[in-house]
Each structure stands twice: as C-alpha cells, then as structure tokens.
C-alpha positions in Angstrom: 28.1 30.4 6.6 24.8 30.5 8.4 22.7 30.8 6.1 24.3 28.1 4.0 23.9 26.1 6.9 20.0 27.3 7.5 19.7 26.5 3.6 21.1 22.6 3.2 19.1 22.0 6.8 15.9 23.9 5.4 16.0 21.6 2.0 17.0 18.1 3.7 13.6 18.5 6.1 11.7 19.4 2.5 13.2 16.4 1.4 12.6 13.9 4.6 8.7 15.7 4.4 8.9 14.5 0.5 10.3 10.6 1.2 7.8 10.2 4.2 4.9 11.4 2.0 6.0 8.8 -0.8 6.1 6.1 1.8 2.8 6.9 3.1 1.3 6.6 -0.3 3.3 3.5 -1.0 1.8 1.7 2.1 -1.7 3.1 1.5 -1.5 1.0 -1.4 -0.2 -1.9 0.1 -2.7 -1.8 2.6 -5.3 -1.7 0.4 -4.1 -4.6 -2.2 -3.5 -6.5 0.9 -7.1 -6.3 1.9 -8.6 -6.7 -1.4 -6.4 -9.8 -1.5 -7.7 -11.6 1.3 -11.2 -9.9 1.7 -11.8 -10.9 -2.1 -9.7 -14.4 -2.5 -11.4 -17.5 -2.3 -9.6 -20.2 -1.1 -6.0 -20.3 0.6 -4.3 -19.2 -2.6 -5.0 -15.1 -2.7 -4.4 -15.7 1.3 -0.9 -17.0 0.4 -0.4 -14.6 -2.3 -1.3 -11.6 0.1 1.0 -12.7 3.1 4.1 -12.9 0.1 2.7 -9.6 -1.3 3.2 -8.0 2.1 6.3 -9.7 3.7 8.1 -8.6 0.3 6.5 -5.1 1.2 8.1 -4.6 4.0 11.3 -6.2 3.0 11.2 -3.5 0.2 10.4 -0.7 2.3 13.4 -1.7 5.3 15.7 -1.7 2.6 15.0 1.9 1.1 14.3 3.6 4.5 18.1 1.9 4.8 19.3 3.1 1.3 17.8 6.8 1.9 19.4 7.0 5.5 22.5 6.0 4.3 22.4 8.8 1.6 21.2 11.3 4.1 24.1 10.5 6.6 26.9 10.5 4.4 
C-alpha cells in the first residue's frame, strides 16, 4: 500500500512541476505580447487592445488554475 501511495504522490508532483511549467511559458508570452503591444502601438488603440489582451489573460489563467485544482482535489 506504500508504495502505491509513494507512486500516485510521486506522479501528481511530476504533474503539478508539468502545469506550473506550462503556465510559466504561457505568461512569458503574455508578457511579452503585452509589451510589444504598448511599447510598439501608436496611439491609444494597441494601449486598449493590450490592457483587454491581459485582463482576459488573467481571467483565463484564474479559471484553469481553478479547473486543474479542482481536478487534483477530487
């Protein structure tokens, strides 16, 4: 029963280490377009555009963080 135990525990933290690298890479990327947006933009439009791009961002990301710990717990 241990080692089952030591096994599922062992494979979830593989799989948190997996998520957390796919969110870092996701907001990497967001980070980036979000800069390139208002660095680059000329006018208020690409400003407007960026602050949308990045409140729907995190929107996004709260609700699969939510999803995935949700999963995990039950």
């Amino acid at each position: 029963m241990d080692i089952v135990y030591l096994f599922i525990e062992e494979h979830i933290s593989l799989v948190l280490l997996f998520l957390t690298l796919i969110f870092a890479v996701y907001w990497v990327v967001t980070l980036i377009t979000f800069y390139h947006l208002i660095r680059f933009g000329i006018g208020t439009q690409p400003k407007r555009l960026a602050t949308v791009f990045l409140m729907g961002s995190v929107i996004f990301f709260c609700l699969s963080a939510l999803f995935i710990f949700l999963d995990l717990v039950h």
